[in-house]
Every structure is written in structure tokens, then in C-alpha cells.
C-alpha positions in Angstrom: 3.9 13.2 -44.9 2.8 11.6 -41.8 0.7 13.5 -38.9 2.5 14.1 -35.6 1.0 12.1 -33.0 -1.4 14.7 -30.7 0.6 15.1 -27.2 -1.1 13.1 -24.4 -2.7 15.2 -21.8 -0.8 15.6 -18.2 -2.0 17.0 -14.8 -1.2 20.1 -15.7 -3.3 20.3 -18.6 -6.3 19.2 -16.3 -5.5 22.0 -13.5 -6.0 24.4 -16.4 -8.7 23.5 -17.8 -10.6 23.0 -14.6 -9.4 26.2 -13.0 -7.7 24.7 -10.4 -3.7 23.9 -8.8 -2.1 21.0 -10.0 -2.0 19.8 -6.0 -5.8 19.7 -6.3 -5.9 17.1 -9.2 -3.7 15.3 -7.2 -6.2 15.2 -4.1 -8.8 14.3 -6.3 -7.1 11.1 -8.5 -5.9 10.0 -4.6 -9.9 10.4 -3.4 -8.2 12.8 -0.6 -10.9 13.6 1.4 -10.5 17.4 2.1 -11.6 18.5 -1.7 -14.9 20.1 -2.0 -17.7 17.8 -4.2 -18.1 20.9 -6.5 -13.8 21.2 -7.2 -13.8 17.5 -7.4 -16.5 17.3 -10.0 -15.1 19.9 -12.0 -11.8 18.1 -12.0 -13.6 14.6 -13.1 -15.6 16.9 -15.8 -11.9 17.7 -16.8 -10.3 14.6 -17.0 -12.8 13.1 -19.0 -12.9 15.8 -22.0 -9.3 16.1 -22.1 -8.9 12.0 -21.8 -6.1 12.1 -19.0 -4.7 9.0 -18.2 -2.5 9.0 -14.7 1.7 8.1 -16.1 2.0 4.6 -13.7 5.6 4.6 -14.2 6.0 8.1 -13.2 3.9 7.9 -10.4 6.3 4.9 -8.9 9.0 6.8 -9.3 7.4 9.5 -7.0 6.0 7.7 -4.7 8.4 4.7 -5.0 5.2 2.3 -5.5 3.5 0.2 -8.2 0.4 0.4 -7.1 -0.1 -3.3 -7.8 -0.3 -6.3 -5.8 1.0 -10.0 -6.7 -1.0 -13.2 -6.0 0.2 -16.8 -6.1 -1.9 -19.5 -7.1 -3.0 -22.3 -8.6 -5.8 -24.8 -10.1 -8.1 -21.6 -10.3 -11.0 -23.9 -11.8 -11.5 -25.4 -7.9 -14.2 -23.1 -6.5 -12.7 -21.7 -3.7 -9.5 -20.9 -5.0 -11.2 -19.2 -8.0 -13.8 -17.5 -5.4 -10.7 -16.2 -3.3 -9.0 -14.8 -6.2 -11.7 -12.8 -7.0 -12.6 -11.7 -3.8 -8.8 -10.6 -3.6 -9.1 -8.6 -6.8 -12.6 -7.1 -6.1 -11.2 -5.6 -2.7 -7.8 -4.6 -4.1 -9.3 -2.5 -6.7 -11.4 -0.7 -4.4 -8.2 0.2 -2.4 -7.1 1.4 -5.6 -4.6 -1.0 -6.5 -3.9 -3.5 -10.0 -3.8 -7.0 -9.1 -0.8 -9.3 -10.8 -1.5 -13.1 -10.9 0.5 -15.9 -11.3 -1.2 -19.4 -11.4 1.2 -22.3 -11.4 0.6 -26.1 -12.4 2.1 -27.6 -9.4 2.6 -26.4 -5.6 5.7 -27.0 -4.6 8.4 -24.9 -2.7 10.4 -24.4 -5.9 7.8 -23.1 -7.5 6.1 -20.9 -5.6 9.5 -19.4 -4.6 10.1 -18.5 -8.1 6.5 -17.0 -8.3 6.6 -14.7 -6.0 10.4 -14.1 -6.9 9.3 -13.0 -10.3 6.6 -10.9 -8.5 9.0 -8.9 -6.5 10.9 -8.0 -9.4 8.1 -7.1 -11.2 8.1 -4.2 -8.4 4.5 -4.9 -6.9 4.6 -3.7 -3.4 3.3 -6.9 -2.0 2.0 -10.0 -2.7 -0.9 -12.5 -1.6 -0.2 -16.8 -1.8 -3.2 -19.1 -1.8 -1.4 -21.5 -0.1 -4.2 -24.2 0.7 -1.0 -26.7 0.8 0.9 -27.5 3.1 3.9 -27.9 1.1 3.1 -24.5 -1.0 3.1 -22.8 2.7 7.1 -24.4 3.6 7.8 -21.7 -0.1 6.6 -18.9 2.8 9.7 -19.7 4.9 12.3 -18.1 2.2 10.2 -15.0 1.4 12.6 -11.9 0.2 13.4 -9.4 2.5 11.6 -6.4 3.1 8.8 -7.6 0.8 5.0 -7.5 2.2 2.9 -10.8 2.2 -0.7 -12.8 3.2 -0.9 -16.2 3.0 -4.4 -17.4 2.7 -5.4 -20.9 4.2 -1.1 -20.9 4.8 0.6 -22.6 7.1 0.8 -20.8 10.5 4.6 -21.6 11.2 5.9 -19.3 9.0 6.1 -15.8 9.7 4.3 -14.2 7.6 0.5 -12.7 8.1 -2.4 -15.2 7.6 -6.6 -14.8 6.4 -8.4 -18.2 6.6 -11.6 -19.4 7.3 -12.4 -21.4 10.3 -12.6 -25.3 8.4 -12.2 -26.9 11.7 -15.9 -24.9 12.5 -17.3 -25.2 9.4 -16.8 -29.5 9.8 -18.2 -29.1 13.1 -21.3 -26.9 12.2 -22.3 -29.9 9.6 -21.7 -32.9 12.1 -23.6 -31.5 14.6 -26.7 -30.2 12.4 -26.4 -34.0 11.4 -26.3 -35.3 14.7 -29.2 -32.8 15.4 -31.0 -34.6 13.3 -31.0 -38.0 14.8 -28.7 -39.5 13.3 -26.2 -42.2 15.2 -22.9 -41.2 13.3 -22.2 -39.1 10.2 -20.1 -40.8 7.9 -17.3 -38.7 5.7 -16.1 -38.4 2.4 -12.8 -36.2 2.7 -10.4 -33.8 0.5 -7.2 -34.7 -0.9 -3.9 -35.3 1.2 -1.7 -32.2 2.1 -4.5 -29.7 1.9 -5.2 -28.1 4.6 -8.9 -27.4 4.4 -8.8 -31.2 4.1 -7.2 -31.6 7.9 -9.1 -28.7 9.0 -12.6 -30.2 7.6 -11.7 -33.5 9.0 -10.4 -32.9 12.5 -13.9 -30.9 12.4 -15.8 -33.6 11.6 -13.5 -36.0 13.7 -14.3 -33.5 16.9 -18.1 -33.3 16.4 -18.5 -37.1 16.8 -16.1 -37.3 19.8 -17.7 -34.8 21.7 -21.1 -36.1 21.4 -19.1 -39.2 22.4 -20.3 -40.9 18.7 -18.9 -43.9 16.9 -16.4 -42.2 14.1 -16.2 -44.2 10.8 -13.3 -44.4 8.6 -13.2 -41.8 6.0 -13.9 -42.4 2.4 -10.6 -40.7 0.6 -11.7 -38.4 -2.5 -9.6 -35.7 -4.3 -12.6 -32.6 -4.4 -14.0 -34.1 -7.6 -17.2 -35.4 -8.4 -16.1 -38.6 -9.4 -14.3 -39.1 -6.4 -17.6 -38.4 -4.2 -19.7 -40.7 -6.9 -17.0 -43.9 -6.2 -17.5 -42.9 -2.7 -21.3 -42.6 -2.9 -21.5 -46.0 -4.8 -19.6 -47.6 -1.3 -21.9 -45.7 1.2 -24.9 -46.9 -0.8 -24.0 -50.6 -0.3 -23.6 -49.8 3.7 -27.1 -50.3 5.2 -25.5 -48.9 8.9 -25.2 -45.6 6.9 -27.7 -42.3 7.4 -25.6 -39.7 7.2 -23.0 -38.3 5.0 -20.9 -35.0 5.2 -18.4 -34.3 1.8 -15.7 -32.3 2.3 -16.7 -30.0 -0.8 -20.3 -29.4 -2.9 -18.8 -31.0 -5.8 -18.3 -34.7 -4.1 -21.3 -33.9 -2.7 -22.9 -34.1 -6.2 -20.9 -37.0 -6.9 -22.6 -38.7 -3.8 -26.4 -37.8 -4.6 -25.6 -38.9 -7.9 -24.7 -42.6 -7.3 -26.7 -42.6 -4.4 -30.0 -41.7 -6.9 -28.7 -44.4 -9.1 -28.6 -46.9 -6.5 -32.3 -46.1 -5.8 -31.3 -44.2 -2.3 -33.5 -41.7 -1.3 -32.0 -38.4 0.1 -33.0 -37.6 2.3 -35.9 -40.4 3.3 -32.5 -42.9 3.7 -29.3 -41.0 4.1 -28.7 -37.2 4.2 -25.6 -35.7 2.3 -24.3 -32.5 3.5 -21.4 -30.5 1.3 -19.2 -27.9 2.2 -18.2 -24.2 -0.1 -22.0 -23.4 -1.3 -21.3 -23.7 -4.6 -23.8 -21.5 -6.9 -25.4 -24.6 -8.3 -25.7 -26.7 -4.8 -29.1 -24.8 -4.5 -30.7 -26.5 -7.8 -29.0 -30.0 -6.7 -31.1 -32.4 -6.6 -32.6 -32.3 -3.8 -31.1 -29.1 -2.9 -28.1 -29.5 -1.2 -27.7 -28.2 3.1 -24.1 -27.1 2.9 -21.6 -24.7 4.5 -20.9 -21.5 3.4 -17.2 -19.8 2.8 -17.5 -15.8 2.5 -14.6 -15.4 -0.1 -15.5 -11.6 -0.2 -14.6 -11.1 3.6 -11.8 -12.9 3.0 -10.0 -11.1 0.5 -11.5 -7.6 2.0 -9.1 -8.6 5.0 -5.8 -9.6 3.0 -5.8 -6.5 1.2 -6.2 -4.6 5.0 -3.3 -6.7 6.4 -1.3 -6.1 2.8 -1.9 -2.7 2.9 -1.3 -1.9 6.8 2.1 -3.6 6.3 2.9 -1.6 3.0 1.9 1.3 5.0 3.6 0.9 8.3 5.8 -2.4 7.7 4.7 -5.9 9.5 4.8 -4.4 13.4 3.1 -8.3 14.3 2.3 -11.5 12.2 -1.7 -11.5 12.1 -4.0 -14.8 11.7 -7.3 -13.8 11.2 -9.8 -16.0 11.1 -13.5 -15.6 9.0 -16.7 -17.4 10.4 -18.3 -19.9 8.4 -22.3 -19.9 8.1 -24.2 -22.8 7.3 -27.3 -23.6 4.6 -30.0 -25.9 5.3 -31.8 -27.1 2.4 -33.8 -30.4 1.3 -30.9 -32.9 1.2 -31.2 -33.3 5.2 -33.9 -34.8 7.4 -34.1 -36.0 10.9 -33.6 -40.5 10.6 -36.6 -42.3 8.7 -38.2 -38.7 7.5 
């Protein structure tokens, strides 16, 4: 003989045994306001002894939503598409909603279509693409009807809803603490083609120089690794005109004080290196490196707003919001011959 399986708890089961109406349960799994702390203790004392777990499926059917939110994208060992994510999910769980991620291989249109394709019949109720592409952002153009979305770092000619942070300031804020520092030109080591926090970082960098009506060197090519800023680094060393070096990311950065060190360059007594993300580890470099910082938090505290606002009301305007960098000084800069 087998034992029948004990029936799972419902709301109804938790009204009784915390004395109240199956509306108030309700109030209190929603965090509805207007429920007294005593009532909505009792409930929560409730739920836990009997073990309630809320039926998703039902509730969609009710309320004719998932409850979850789908995010595109891709390479999530990079730093700031990893830091984004996160920052998406911590924020989207606060609003009370699951998080479903799809990280592809390649950004393409193709196959970021498909993504969020496979998202929408998945039922989330909207979704989020880290498009830091520019040819992940043209996938934006074709978006299914009806179906809520944020691009982050996207492409602003589509229209869909936008959170990025300010690159363009963030290139400008390192340049000029260069500058500030005496220096005769700063000298670049830049992201990959097509990104666009690589354009953004370098037309900032490009625009510092030119308004302070300094010399602009040819950028040094590198692909956000740090073997790309150590080949770069092993160049700059050779170059006894250089002082001053910003990286388009904390990991070529590294790269650069790494050849540089091995070329027996001191930072910053000869040339100071500035980065760009604020990578845990950039403050135990060595030295320490000044860099720019990216608040990932804010940023996926305002996709989920703009998300929500549109799930809620339906997308009354396209929004571009735009998060402030800040920037780090540490030991890797120094005002010339320091």
C-alpha cells in the first residue's frame, strides 16, 4: 500500500488558520499597504506552519501575469555585463518579480530576435537586452507587438525605452583628471569595435583633449582583455613622449601596469594609467589603480521602474535615462615627474 500524498496547503487554508478573510492573505502576499502589522504578522505566522506556497500558474491565470521578467545577454564573465545582470535581478526581486535569463554566444540580430522570441512565449511580461552592441541593438527594431522592453547601453534609434550610463562623461572625467595633472596629452588604449561603451569612452576621451585644445594620439586598439592592454602597454612603454595613459576598462588597465612594471616603468613616477568600471580588485592593483566608477545597482533599479511602468500603464513615451558616473582616485596617478 502506498501513503496518499498530504494535500498542499491553499489560501484558504491560511485565512483559517490565521482567523482572517481570504482577501486579507491576499493583501498581505501582495505587501498591500492597508493591512495592520498585527493581521499581517499573524498571517506570515500562518503561512509558515502550514508551509503555503503561492500556485504561479494560477495566479497568471488571474491576473493574466508571470510575474517574471526576461533578460538578454551575453559574455556574462565581462564585468559590467555580469554587474548589470545582477543589479537587474537584485532590483527585480525586490519589485517582486522572477528574473529569466538567456545568455547567447554571439550578438547578432538573429539571435537576439530569437531570444527574446523564446522569452515572449515563455509568457514573462517583459523583458530587458544588454545590448552593449551595436548590431545586438538593430535585433530591438523587430520587437513583438504589445511586449514591454529596456535596452541597456542599446542603441537609441529604436524605439524602445533605454538605461545607460553616461561613457561619453565617464572618458571625459579621466582625461581631464589627467590633464589636471600636468600632463601634455593622455594617450588611449580603447575597447573593441561595435561596442558602444567603446565609442562612447572614446569620443569622451577624443573631446577632453580637444577642448583643452591638446594634441590627440592615435588609439592603441584592444578587445577589454588583459592581454590586449599588456601588448598595448609593451608599445606605450617604448614611447618616451608618453605620461599618461587612460584604458578603456580596469582589466587592460592591468594589462598596462603589468608590462609597463616589466619594462622597468614606474607608475606613476613616469606614466600614470587610469582604467575605467572599478573592478573589485583595481583597489589592490599595483599601485592601486584611479579609475571610473559604473553604479550597476542604479542601473538596474531604473530598468525594472521603466519595465514595470510600461507593464503597468503601457509605453505612453520611449525613456533614455541616463546614470552619472563617479570617479576613484588612487596611487596609479600623479601630477608629470612626481
Amino acid at each position: 500500500m502506498t501513503t496518499p500524498k498530504r494535500r498542499l496547503p491553499v489560501m484558504a487554508d491560511v485565512a483559517k488558520e490565521a482567523g482572517v478573510s481570504h482577501q486579507t492573505v491576499s493583501r498581505v502576499l501582495n505587501h498591500h499597504p492597508n493591512v495592520r502589522a498585527d493581521t499581517r504578522a499573524r498571517v506570515e505566522e500562518a503561512i509558515s506552519r502550514l508551509g503555503y506556497r503561492r500556485n504561479l500558474v494560477a495566479r497568471a491565470l488571474v491576473t493574466k501575469r508571470s510575474r517574471t521578467l526576461g533578460v538578454v545577454s551575453f559574455d556574462t564573465t565581462l564585468y559590467g555585463p555580469a554587474s548589470t545582470i545582477y543589479g537587474i535581478e537584485q532590483a527585480a526581486r525586490t519589485a517582486g518579480y522572477f528574473v529569466s535569463i538567456v545568455s547567447l554566444k554571439s550578438i547578432d540580430a538573429t539571435s537576439v530576435s530569437d531570444a527574446i522570441d523564446y522569452l515572449a512565449e515563455q509568457g514573462v511580461d517583459g523583458v530587458i537586452v544588454v545590448a552593449p552592441q551595436r548590431s545586438a541593438g538593430r535585433a530591438l527594431e523587430n520587437l513583438p507587438a504589445g511586449l514591454p522592453a529596456v535596452a541597456v547601453e542599446g542603441t537609441h534609434a529604436a524605439d524602445v525605452s533605454v538605461v545607460c550610463i553616461d561613457q561619453m562623461e565617464g572618458a571625459k572625467l579621466a582625461t581631464r583628471h589627467l590633464l589636471d595633472q600636468g600632463h601634455e596629452t593622455v594617450w588611449h588604449v580603447s575597447g573593441p569595435h561595435d561596442w558602444l561603451e567603446t565609442e562612447g569612452r572614446l569620443e569622451g576621451w577624443r573631446t577632453a583633449l580637444e577642448e583643452a585644445g591638446r594634441p590627440v594620439p592615435e588609439p592603441l586598439a584592444g578587445d577589454w582583455s588583459p592581454r590586449a592592454g599588456y601588448e598595448a602597454g609593451k608599445s606605450l612603454a617604448a614611447m618616451e613622449e608618453v605620461t599618461a595613459v587612460f584604458a578603456a576598462n580596469d582589466q587592460m588597465a592591468l594589462g598596462v601596469l603589468r608590462a609597463l612594471s616589466e619594462k622597468g616603468v614606474p607608475v606613476p613616477g613616469r606614466i600614470s594609467v587610469v582604467g575605467f568600471d572599478d573592478i573589485p580588485e583595481s583597489e589592490f592593483f599595483s599601485p592601486p589603480l584611479t579609475t571610473v566608477r559604473q553604479d550597476f545597482d542604479v542601473v538596474g533599479r531604473h530598468c525594472i521602474e521603466v519595465l514595470l511602468r510600461q507593464i503597468d500603464v503601457g509605453p505612453t513615451a520611449f525613456e533614455r535615462l541616463v546614470v552619472r558616473p563617479s570617479f576613484v582616485v588612487r596611487s596609479s596617478t600623479a601630477p608629470v615627474g612626481r
